[in-house]
N, C-alpha and C positions, 0 to 999 in steps of 0.2 A: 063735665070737667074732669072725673076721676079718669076718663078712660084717654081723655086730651096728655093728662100729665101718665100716664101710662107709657102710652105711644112714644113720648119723649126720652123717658127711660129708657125703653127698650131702643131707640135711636142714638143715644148718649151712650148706654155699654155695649153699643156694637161699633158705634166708633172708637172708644177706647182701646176696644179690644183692639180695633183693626189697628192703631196703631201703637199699644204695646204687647199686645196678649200674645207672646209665644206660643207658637201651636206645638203639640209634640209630634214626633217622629210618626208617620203612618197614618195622622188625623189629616179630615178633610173639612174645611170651612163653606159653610154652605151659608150663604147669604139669603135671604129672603127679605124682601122687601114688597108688600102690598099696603095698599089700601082699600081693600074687600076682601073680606075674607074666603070668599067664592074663586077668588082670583089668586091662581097659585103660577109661580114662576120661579124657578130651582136654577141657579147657578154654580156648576159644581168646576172645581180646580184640585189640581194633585200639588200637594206641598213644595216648598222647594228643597225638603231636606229627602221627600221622596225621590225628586229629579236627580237631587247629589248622589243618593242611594242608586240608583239609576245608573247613573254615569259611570260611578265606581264598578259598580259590578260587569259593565259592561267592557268597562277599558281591563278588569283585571280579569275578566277572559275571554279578550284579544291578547291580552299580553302572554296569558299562560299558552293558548294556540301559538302566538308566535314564537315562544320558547319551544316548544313541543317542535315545531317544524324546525329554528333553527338547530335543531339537539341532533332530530333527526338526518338533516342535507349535512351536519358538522361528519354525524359517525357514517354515513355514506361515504363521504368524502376521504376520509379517514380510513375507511375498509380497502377503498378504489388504489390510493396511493399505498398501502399496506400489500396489496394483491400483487401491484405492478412491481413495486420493490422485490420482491418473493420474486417474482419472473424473472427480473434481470438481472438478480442477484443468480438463479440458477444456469445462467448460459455461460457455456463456456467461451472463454474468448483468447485465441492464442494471443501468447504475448505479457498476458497479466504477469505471467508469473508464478500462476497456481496452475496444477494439472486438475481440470474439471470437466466430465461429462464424455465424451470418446479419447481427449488427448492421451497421447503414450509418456510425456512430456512438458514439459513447459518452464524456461529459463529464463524466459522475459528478455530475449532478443532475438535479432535476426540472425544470425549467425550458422550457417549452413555448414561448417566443417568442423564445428564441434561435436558433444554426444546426444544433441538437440539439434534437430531441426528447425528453420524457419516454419513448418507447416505444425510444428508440436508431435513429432513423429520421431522417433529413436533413430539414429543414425545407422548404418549396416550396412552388410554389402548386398546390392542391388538396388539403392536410392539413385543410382547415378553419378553421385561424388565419389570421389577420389579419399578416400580419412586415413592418411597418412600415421596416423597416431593410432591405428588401429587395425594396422598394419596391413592393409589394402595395396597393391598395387597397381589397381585398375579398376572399374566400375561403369561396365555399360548399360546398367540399368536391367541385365534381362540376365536369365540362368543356365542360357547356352553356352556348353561346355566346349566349344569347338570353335569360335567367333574370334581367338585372339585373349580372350580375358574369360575367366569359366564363372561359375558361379561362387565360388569361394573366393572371386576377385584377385585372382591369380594370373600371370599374364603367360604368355608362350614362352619359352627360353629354346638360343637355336644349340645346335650341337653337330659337331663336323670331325671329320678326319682330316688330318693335315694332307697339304699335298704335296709336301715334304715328306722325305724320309732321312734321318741323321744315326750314326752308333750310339751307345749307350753313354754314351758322355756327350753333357750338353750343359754343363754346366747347373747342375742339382733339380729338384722340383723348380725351383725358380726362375731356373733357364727357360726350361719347357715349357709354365709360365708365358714368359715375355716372349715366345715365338708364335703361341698361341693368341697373344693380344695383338702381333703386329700383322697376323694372318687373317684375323679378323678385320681390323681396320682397314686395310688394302682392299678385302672383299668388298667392303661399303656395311659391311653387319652391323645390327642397331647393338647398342652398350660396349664396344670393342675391347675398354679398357678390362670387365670385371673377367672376360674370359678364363679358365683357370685347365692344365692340363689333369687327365685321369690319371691318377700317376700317388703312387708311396713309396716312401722312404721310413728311415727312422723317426721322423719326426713332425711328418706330414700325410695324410690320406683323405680319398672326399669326406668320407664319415664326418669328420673334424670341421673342414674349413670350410668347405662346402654349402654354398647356401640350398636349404633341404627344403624347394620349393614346391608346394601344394599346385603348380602350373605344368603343362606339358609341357615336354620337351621333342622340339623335333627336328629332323633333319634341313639343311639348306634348301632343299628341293620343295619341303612341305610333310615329307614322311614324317607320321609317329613314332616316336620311338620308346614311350613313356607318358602315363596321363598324370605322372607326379613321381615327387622323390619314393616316397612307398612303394610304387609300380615300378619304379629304375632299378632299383635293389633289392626285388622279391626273388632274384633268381634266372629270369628274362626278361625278353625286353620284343618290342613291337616289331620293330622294322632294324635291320641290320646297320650300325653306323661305317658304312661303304662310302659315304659322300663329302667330298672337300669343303673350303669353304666359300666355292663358288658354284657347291649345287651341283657338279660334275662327280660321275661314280671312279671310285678307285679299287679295280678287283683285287680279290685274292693277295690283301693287306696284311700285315701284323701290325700291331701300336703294342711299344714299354707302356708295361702297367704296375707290376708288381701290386695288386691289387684286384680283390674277392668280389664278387657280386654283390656284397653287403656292403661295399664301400671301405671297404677296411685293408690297412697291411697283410700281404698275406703270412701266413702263420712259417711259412718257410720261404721269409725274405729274400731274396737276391734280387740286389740292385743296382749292381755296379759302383757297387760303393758310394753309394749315396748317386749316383748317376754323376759320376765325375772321371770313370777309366775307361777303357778299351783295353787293358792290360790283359791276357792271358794268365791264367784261365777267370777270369770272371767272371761273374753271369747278371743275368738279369729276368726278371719274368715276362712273357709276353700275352696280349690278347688274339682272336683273330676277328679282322670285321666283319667278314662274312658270317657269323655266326651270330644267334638269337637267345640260346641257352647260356649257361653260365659260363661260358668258353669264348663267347665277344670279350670277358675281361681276364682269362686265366683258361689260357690252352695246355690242354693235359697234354697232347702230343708233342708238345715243342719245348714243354717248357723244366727246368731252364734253359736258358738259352746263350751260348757265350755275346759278350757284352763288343767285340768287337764285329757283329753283324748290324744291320742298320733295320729300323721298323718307324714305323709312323706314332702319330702321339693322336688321344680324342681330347677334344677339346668343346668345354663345358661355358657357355655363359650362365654368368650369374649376377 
């Protein structure tokens, strides 16, 4: 009997337990149930505060791996667009507005005739344009000096002997002037009106009015007769101006000049009084065209010369 109410006991606090005895954290509940003691059978289970234990550590490191990898694809990502920004922030790109990387330039438009190029490139002579404000008067793109336009962007200027010849009255520099533009335009000569005769007075000489251009100047025919103002007035000159303005030679000429190889008044004036007499004795100074030295514009032999003989005029576009 004692071991009958035994058995019961131990039956009675295993139920109990089972259904209030809190297990602790980590413990494991081993049930045993025989009826011989020879006979052993172990039923073992892991807690459920184990399993939650379980759970937790397993979810909080998946969680921290997935932290870790999004951390890492974020600052990847982050480096990637940092890198490419850096790139295209470096290129230059005409147009912006900013000069970066080879531009000369940069105004942030298209605009081809101002001191920017459409290409982000300085404007100048030898771009091809024409930059009026920069005081070009031609622009073929290339630095042949012989082409019509040189490389200073200079154009030709033609230059001719009248084929006319008149006395020293002609109605002042201005006369001579307006003979030389209307001889021009008759020829068909490109610019007819700016024409201007070689020729001083008191109050006029090329020096002066003269446009002192950086271009050749040369005869109707094609002759040189100067690769620029500097070379016109250094004292000689290229090719003898003998030729009308239709390109035809006119020998053994004189032209009123009153005026030096420098382009100036000569220092001992005679002009027929501003080139308005033929009155005796007047005078006037003369060139001869046959000549290359400083005597195309001031003949030592002739000059002065009375103002009631007749000579030819040179005649200068400008």
């Amino acid at each position: 009997m004692p071991s009958l109410r035994l058995d019961r006991l131990v039956a009675l606090t295993a139920t109990v337990c089972a259904l209030g005895c809190p297990p602790e954290v980590g413990d494991t509940i081993a049930v045993s149930v025989t009826s011989d003691p020879d006979e052993s059978g172990t039923s073992s289970s892991t807690t459920t505060a184990d399993a939650d234990a379980t759970e937790s550590t397993t979810g909080a490191t998946a969680g921290s791996a997935g932290s870790e990898s999004d951390s890492d694809s974020s600052s990847m990502t982050s480096s990637s667009t940092s890198s490419t920004t850096e790139t295209t922030t470096g290129q230059a790109v005409c147009g912006d507005g900013e000069v970066q990387g080879d531009e000369e330039c940069d105004d942030g438009n298209d605009d081809d005739l101002d001191a920017c190029l459409s290409s982000c490139e300085l404007a100048g002579c030898g771009d091809g344009i024409v930059h009026d404000d920069f005081g070009e008067e031609c622009d073929d793109g290339n630095s042949v000096e012989d082409d019509g336009c040189n490389s200073a962007c200079a154009r030709d200027r033609f230059v001719f002997l009248t084929s006319t010849e008149t006395q020293g009255k002609f109605g002042a520099v201005s006369g001579a002037n307006s003979h030389c533009k209307s001889l021009a335009q008759d020829a068909g000569l490109p610019n007819p009106l700016t024409y201007r005769a070689w020729m001083s007075d008191d109050t006029h000489n090329p020096n002066d009015w003269f446009l002192q251009s950086q271009g050749r100047y040369l005869l109707t025919n094609g002759a040189l007769v100067a690769n620029n103002w500097d070379d016109l007035t250094d004292g000689t000159i290229e090719s003898p101006i003998n030729v009308d303005e239709k390109g035809e030679l006119v020998e053994n000429a004189a032209a009123w000049t009153n005026t030096t190889p420098e382009g100036l008044k000569h220092p001992d004036s005679a002009d027929c009084e501003g080139w308005t007499t033929t009155a005796f004795p007047t005078e006037g100074r003369l060139g001869q065209s046959w000549k290359t030295d400083g005597e195309w514009t001031d003949a030592q032999n002739f000059n002065p010369t009375l103002c009631g003989g007749v000579a030819h005029f040179y005649c200068f576009e400008n």
